[in-house]
N, C-alpha and C positions, 0 to 999 in steps of 0.2 A: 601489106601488113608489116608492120614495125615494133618492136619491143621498147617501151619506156619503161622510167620509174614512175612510179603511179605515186601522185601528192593529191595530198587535200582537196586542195583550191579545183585541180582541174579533175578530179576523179570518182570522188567520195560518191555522188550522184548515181554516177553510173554501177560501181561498186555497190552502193545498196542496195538497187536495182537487180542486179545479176543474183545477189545471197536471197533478196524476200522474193523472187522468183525460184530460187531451189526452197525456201523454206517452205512455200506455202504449195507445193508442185511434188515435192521427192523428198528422201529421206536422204540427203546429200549432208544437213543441217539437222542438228538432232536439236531443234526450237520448232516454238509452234504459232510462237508469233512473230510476222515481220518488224524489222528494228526499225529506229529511227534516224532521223539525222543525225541528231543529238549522240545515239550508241557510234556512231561513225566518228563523230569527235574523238567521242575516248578511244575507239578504235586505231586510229591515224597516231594519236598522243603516245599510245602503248607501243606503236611501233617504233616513233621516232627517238622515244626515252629510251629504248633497248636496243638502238641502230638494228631491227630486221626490217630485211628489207621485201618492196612491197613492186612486184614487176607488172607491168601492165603491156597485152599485145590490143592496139589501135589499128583499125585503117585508113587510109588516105586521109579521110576527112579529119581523123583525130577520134574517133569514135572508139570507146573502149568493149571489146570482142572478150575480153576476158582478163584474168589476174589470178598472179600466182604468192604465195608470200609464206611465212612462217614465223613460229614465236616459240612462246618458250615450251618446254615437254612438262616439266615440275617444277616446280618452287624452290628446291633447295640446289644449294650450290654445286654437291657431286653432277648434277645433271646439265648444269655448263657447255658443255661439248653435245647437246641434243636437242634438237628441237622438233618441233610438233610440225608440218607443212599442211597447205590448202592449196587446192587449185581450182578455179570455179570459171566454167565458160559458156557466154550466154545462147541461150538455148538453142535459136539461129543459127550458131556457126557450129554447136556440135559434133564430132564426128571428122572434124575438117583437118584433124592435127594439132589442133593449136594447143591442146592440153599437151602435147610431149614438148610443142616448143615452150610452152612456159615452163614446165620441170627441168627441159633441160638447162634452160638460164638458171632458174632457180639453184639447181644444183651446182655447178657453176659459180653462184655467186656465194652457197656454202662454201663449198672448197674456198674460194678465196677470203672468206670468214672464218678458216680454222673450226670447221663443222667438223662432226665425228660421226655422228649419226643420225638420219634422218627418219623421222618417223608420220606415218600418215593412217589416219585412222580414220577405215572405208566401213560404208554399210557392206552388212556379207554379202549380202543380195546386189551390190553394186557392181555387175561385171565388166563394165563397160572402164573403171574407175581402174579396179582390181587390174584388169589387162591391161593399163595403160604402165602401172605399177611394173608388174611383171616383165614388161619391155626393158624400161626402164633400169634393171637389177633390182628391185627392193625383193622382197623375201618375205613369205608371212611370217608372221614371228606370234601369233597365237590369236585368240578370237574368244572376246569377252559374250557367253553366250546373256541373251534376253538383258542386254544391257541400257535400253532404249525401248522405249511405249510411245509412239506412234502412229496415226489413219489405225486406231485400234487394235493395233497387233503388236506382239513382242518383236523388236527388232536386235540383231546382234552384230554385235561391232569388229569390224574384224582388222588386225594391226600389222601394217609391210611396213618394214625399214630395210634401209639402206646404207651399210658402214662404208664409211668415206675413209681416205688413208691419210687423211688431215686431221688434226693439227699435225706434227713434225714430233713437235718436242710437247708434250699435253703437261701440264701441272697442276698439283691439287692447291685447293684453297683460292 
């Protein structure tokens, strides 16, 4: 197993693949219907227009095992220094590590993006996700109850972050 940048041309596929398997499977993906190509497009565009970045662990073959990436937390500019993270791995290798090796690039390559703080937002019911979290140092930081209605039941959302000791010197505006 090897960690790339995950692009378009060679990824998108498998990438969709991994999320409409958690969407239509688990409560990982608070959607209820699998995307499409096309949502992958704008997917990839959104990242490249905001340089986040978008890590992918392959095996030998090139075959993508999972992907880790992040965007923006809010709209507005105080929130800058924050961003929102995902980590998604395909169902097969589960269990195997591979979510901590993608957080831990991932985080990593905050720090080297003048990150501040990272935030991820688990189903509550997600322990497997939560504990991966908690290894990691993020910290719950609160839990939006009944904030999500899917497989017909109130689901609640629950939020770990992680304060980075990056940027150095932070600036408003």
């Amino acid at each position: 197993m090897r960690l790339v940048p995950c692009t378009e041309e060679a990824h998108s596929g498998a990438i969709l693949a991994i999320l409409n398997e958690a969407i239509v499977t688990s409560t990982a993906l608070y959607d209820y219907k699998p995307r499409t190509a096309e949502n992958m497009v704008a997917w990839f565009a959104t990242k490249r227009a905001n340089g986040f970045p978008v890590i992918g662990a392959v095996d030998d073959s090139g075959k993508l095992l999972g992907f880790a990436s992040y965007g923006a937390f809010r709209a507005f500019p105080a929130y800058k220094y924050t961003v929102e993270h995902s980590v998604y791995v395909d169902s097969a290798h589960r269990g195997t590590g591979l979510g901590r090796t993608l957080m831990e690039a991932l985080i990593e390559e905050a720090v080297a993006r003048d990150v501040h703080v990272m935030v991820g937002a688990i189903d509550a019911a997600n322990a497997g996700s939560i504990g991966l979290h908690e290894r990691l140092g993020f910290e719950h930081s609160g839990t939006v109850r009944q904030a999500g209605f899917k497989f017909g039941r109130w689901l609640d959302v629950a939020f770990y972050q992680r304060i980075l000791a990056t940027p150095l010197n932070p600036v408003d505006g």
